[in-house]
N, CA, C and O atoms as a GROMACS GRO file, in nm:
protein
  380
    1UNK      N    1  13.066  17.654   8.838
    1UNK     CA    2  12.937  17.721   8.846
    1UNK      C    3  12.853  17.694   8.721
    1UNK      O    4  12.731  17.680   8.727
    2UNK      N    5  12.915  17.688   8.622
    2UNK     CA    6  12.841  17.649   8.493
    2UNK      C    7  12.758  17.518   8.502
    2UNK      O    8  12.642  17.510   8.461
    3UNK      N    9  12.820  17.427   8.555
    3UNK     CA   10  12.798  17.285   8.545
    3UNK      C   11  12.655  17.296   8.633
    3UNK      O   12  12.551  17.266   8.574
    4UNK      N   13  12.651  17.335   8.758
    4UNK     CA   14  12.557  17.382   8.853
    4UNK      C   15  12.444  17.424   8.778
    4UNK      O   16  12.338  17.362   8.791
    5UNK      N   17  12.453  17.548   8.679
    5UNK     CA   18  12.340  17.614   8.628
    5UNK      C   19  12.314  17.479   8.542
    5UNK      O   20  12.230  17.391   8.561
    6UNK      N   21  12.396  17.488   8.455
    6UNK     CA   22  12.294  17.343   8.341
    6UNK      C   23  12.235  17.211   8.396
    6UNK      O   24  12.158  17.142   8.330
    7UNK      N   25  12.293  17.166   8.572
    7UNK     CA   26  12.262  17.088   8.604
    7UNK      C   27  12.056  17.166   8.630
    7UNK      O   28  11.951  17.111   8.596
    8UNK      N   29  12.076  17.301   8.700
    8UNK     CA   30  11.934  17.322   8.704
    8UNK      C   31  11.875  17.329   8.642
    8UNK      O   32  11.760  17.289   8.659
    9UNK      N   33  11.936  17.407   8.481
    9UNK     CA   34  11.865  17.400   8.352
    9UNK      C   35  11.761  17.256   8.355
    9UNK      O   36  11.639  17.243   8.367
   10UNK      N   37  11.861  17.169   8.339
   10UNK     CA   38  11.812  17.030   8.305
   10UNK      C   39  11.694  17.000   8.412
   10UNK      O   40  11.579  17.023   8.374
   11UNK      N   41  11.715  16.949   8.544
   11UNK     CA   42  11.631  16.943   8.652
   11UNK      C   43  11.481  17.008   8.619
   11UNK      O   44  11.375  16.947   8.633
   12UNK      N   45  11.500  17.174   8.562
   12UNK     CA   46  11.394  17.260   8.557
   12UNK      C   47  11.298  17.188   8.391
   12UNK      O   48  11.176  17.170   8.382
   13UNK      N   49  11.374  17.170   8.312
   13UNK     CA   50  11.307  17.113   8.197
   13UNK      C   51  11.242  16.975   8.243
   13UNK      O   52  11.129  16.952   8.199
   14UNK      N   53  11.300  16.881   8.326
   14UNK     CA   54  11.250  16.766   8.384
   14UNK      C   55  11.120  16.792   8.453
   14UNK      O   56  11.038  16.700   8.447
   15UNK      N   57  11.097  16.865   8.496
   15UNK     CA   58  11.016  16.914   8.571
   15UNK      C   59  10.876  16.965   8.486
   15UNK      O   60  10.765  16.912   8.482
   16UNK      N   61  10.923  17.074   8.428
   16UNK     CA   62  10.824  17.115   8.319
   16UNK      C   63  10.769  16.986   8.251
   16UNK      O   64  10.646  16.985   8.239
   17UNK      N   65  10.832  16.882   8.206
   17UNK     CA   66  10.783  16.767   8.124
   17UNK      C   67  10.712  16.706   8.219
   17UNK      O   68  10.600  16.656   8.208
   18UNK      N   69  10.782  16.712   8.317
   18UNK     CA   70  10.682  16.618   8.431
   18UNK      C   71  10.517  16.701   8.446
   18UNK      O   72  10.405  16.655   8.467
   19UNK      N   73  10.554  16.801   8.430
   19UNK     CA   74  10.392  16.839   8.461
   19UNK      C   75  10.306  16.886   8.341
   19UNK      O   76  10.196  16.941   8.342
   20UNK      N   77  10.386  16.851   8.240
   20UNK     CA   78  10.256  16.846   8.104
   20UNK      C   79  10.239  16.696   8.095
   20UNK      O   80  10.135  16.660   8.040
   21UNK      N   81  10.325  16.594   8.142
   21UNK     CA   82  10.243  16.454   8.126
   21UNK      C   83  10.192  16.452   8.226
   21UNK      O   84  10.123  16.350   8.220
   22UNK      N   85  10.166  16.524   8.376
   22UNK     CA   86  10.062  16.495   8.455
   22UNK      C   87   9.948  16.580   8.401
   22UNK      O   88   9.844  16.514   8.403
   23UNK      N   89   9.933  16.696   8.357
   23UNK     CA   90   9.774  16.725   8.255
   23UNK      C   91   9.750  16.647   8.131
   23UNK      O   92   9.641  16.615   8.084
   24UNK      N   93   9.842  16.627   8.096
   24UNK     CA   94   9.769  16.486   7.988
   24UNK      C   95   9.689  16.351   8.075
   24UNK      O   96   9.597  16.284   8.028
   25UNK      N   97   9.742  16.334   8.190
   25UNK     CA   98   9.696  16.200   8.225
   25UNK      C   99   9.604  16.261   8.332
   25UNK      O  100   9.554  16.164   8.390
   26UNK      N  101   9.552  16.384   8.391
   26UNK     CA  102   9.438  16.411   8.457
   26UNK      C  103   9.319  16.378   8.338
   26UNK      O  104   9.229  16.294   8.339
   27UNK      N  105   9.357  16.478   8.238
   27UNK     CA  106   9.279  16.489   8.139
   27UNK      C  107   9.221  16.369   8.056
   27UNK      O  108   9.117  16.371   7.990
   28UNK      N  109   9.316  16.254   8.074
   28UNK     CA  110   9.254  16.104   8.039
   28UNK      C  111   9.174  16.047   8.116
   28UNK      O  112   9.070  15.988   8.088
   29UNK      N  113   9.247  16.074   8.267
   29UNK     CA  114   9.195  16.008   8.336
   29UNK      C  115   8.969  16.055   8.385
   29UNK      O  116   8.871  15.986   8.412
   30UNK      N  117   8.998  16.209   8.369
   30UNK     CA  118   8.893  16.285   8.370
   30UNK      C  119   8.792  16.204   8.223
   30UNK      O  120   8.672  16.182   8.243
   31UNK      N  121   8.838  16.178   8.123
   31UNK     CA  122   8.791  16.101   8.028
   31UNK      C  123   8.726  15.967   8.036
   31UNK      O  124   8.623  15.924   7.984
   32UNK      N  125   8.815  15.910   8.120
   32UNK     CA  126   8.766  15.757   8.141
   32UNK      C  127   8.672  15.746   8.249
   32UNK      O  128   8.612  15.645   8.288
   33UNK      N  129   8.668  15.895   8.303
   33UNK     CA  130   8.576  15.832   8.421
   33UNK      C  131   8.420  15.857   8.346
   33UNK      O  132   8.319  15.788   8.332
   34UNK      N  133   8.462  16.000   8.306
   34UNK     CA  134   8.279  16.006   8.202
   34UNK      C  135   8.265  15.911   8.128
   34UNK      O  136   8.145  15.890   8.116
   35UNK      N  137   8.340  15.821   8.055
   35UNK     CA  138   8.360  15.716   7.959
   35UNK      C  139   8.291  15.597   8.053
   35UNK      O  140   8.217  15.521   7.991
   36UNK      N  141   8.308  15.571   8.201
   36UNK     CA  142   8.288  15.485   8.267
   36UNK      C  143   8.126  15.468   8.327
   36UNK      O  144   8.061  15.363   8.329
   37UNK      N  145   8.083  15.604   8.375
   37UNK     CA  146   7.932  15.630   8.429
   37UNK      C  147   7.873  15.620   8.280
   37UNK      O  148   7.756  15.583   8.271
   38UNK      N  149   7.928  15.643   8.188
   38UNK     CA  150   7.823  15.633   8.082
   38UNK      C  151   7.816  15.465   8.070
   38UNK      O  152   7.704  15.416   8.084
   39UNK      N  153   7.900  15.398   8.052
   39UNK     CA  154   7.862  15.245   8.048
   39UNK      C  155   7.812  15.209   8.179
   39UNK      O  156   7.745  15.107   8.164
   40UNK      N  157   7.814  15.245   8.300
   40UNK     CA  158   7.732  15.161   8.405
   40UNK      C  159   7.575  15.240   8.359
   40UNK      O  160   7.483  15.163   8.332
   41UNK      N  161   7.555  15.354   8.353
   41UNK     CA  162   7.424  15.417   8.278
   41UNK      C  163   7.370  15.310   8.170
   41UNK      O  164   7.262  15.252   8.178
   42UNK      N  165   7.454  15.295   8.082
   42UNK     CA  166   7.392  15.188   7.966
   42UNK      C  167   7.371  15.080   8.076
   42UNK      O  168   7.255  15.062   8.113
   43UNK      N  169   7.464  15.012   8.128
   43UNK     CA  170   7.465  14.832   8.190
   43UNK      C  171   7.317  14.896   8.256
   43UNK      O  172   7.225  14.864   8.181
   44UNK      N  173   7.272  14.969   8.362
   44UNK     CA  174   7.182  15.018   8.439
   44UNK      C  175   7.026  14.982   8.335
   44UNK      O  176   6.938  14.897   8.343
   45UNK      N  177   7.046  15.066   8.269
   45UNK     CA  178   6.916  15.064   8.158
   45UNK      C  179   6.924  14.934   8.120
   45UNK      O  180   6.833  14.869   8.171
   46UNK      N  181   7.012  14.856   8.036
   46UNK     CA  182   7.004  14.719   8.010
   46UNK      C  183   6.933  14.639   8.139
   46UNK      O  184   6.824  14.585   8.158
   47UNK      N  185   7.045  14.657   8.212
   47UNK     CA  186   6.954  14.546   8.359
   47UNK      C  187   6.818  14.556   8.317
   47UNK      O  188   6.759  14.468   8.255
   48UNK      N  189   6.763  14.685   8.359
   48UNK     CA  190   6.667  14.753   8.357
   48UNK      C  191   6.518  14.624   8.230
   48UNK      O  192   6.426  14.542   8.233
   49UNK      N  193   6.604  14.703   8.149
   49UNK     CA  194   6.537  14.557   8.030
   49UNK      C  195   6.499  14.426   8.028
   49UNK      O  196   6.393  14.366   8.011
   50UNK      N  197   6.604  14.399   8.050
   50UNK     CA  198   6.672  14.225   8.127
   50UNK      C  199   6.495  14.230   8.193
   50UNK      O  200   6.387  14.180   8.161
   51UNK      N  201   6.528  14.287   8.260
   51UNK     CA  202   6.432  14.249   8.403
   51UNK      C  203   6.287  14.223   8.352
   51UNK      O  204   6.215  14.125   8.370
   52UNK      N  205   6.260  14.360   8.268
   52UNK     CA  206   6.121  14.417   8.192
   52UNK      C  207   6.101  14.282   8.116
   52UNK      O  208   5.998  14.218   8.130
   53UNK      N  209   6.199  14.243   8.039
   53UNK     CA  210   6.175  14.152   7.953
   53UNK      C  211   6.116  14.023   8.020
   53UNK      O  212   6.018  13.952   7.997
   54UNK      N  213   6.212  14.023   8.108
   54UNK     CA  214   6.182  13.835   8.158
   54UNK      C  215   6.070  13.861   8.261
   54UNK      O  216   6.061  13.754   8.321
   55UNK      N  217   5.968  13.956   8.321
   55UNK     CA  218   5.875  13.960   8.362
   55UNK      C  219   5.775  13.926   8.235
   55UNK      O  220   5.678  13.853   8.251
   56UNK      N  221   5.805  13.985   8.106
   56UNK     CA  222   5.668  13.985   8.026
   56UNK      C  223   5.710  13.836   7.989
   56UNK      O  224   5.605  13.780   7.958
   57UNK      N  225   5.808  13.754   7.980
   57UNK     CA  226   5.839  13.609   7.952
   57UNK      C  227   5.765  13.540   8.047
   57UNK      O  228   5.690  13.463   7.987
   58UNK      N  229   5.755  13.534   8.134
   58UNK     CA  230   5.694  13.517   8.244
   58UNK      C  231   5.507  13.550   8.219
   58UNK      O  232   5.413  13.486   8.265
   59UNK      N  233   5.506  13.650   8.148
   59UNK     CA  234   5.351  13.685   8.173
   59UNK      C  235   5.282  13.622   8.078
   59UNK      O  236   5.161  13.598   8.082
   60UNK      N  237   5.394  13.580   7.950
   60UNK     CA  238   5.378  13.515   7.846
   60UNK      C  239   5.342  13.329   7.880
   60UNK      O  240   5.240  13.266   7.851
   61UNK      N  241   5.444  13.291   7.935
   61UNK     CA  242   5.429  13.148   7.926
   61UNK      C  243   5.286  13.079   8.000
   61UNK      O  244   5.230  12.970   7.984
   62UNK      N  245   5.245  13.252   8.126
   62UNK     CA  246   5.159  13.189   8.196
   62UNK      C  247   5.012  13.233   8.135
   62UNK      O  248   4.914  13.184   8.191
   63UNK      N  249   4.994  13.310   8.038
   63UNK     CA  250   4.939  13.373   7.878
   63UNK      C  251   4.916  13.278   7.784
   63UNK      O  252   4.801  13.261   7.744
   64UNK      N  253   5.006  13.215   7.744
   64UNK     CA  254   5.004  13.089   7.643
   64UNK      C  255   4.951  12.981   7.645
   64UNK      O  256   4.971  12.893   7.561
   65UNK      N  257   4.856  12.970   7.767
   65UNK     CA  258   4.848  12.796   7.782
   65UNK      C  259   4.720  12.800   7.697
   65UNK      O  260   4.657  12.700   7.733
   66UNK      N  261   4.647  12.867   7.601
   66UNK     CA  262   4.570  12.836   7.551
   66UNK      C  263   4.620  12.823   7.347
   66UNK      O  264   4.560  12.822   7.239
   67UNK      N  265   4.757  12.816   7.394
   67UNK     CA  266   4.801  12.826   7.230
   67UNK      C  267   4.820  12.695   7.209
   67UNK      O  268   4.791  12.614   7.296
   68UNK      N  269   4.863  12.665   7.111
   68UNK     CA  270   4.923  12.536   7.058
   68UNK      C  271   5.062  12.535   7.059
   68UNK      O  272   5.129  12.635   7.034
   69UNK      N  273   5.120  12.397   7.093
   69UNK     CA  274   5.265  12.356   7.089
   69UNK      C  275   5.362  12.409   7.036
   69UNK      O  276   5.466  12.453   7.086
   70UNK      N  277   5.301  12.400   6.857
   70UNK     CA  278   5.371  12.481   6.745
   70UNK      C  279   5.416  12.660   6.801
   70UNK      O  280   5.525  12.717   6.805
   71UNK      N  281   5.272  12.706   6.837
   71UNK     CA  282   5.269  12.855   6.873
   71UNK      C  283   5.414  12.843   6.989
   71UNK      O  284   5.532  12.878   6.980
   72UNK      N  285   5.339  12.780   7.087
   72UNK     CA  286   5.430  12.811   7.208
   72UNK      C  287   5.590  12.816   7.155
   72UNK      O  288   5.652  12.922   7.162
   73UNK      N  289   5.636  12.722   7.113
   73UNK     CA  290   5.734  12.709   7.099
   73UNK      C  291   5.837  12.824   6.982
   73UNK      O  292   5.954  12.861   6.993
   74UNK      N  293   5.738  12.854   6.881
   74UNK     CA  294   5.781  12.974   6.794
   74UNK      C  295   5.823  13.110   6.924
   74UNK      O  296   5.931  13.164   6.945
   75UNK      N  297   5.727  13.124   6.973
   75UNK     CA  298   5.692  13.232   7.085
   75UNK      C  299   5.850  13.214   7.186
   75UNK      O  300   5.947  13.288   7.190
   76UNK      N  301   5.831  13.122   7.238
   76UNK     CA  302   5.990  13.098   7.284
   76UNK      C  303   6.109  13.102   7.272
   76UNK      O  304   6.196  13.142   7.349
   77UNK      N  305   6.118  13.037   7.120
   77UNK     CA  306   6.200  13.059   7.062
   77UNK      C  307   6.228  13.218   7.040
   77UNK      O  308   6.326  13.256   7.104
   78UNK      N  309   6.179  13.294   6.982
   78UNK     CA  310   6.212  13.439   6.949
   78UNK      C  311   6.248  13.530   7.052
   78UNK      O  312   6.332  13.618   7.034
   79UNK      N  313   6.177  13.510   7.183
   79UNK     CA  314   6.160  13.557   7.322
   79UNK      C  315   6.324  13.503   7.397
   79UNK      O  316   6.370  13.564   7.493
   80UNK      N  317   6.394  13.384   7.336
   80UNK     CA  318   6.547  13.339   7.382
   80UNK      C  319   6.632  13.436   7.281
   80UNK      O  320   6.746  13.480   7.297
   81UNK      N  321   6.594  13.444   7.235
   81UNK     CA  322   6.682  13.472   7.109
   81UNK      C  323   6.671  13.659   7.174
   81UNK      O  324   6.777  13.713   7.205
   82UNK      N  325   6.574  13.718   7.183
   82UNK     CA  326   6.596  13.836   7.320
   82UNK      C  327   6.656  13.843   7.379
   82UNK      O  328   6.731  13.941   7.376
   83UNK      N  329   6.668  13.761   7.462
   83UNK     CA  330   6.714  13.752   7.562
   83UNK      C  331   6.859  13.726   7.531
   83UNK      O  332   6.935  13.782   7.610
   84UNK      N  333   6.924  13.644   7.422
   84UNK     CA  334   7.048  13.620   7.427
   84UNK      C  335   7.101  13.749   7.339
   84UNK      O  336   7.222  13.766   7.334
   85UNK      N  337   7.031  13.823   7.283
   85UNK     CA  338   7.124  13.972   7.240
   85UNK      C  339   7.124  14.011   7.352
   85UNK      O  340   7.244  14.011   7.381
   86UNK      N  341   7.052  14.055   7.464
   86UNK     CA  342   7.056  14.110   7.550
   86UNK      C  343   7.187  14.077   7.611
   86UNK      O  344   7.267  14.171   7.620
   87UNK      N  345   7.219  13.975   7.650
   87UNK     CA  346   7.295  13.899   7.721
   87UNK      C  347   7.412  13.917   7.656
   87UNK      O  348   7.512  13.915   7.727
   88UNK      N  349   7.426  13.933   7.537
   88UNK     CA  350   7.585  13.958   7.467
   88UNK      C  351   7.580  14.091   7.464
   88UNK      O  352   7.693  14.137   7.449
   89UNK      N  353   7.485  14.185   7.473
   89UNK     CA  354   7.499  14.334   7.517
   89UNK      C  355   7.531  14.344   7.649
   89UNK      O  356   7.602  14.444   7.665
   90UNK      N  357   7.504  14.271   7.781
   90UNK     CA  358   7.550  14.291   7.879
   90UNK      C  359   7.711  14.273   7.900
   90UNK      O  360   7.791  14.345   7.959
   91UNK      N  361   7.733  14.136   7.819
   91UNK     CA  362   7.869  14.042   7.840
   91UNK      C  363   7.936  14.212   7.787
   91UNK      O  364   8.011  14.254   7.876
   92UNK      N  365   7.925  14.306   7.673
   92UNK     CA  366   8.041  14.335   7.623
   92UNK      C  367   8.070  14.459   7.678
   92UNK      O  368   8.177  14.520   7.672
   93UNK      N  369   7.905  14.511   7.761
   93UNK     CA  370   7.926  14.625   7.833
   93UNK      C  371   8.033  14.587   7.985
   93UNK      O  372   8.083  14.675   8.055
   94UNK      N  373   8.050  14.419   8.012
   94UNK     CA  374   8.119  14.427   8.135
   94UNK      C  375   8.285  14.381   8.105
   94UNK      O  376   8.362  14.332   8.188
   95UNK      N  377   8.314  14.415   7.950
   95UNK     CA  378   8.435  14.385   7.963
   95UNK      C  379   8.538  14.520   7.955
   95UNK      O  380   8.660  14.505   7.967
   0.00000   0.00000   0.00000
């Protein structure tokens, strides 16, 4: 009969452990998901940018035809260089 009780002892402590690592891992998991809508929120707004941006790139190049070569090309240049932070802000929000 002894053996019986400590076998439940044990069983019952197994148990108890089992269900404080399942509220630890709701509680992560409850974490990662707010952790998760907040980065598609950021990726969202970025797109968002992305988009804003390369319309005014667009409003620009067809804007510029009265600049000079030199201009244009400064203008471009800075306007890629936008665009490629952007683009390594997207890359790191999708990893």
């Amino acid at each position: 009969m002894l053996d019986l009780d400590l076998h439940i002892k044990n069983i019952q402590e197994k148990l108890q452990q089992l269900l404080r690592n399942q509220q630890v891992l709701v509680k992560e998991n409850q974490r990662l998901v707010k952790e998760l809508e907040k980065s598609k929120q950021l990726l969202l707004e970025k797109e968002e940018t992305v988009a804003m941006l390369r319309q005014q790139l667009d409003a620009l190049k067809i804007g510029t035809t009265a600049q000079s070569p030199e201009e244009k090309a400064l203008l471009e240049k800075r306007i890629n260089g936008y665009l490629k932070e952007i683009d390594k802000c997207l890359a790191l929000l999708n990893t």
